[in-house]
C-alpha positions as CSV (number, residue, x, y, z in Angstrom):
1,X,0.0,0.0,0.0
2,X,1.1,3.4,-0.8
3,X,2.3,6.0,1.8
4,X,-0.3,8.8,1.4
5,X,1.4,12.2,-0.4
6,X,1.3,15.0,2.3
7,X,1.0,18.4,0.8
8,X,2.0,21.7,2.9
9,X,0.0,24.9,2.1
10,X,1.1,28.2,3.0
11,X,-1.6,30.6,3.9
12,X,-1.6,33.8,1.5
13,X,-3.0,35.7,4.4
14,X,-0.8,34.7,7.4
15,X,2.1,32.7,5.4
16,X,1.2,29.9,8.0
17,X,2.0,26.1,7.1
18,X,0.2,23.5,7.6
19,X,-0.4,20.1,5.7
20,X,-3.2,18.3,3.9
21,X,-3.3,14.9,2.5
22,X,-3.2,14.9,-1.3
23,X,-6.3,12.7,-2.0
24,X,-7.9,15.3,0.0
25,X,-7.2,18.1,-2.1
26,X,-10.2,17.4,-4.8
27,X,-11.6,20.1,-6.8
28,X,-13.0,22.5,-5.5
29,X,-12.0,22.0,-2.1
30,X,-12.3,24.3,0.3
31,X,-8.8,24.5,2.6
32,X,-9.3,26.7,5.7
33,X,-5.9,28.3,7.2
34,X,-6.2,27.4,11.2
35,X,-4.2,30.1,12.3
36,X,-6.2,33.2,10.7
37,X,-9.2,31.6,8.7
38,X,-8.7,32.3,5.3
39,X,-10.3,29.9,2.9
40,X,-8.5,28.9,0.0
41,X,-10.6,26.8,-3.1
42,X,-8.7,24.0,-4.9
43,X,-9.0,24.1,-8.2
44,X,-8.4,21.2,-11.1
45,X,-7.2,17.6,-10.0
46,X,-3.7,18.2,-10.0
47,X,-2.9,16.9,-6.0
48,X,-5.7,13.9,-6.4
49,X,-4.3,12.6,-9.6
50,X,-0.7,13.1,-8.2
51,X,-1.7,10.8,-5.5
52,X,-3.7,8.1,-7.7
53,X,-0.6,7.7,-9.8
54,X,1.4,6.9,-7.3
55,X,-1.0,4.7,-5.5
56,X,-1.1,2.7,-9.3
57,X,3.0,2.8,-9.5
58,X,3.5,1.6,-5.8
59,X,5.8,-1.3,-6.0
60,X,7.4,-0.8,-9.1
61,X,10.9,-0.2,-9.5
């Protein structure tokens, strides 16, 4: 089984960090900063298909 992709946002507002999983991040998404409460909207399937395709090429060399 694949290790799950871990994804660190930083805040636009507050420039805090903080991470999401990246089959979490489907579109349109709402991410909410927990320092200051800025909401941020994925958008496209960039983080979600990054994580599918490495869930498909896990134990290959």
């Amino acid at each position: 089984m694949a290790k799950d992709i871990v994804i660190t946002i930083t805040c636009p507002v507050c420039s805090k960090e903080f991470s999401k999983k990246a089959k979490d991040l489907k579109d349109g998404t709402v991410v909410k900063c927990p320092k200051c409460g800025e909401q941020t909207k994925i958008r496209g399937t960039m983080f979600t298909d990054m994580a599918e395709s490495t869930e498909k090429g896990a134990g290959h060399a």
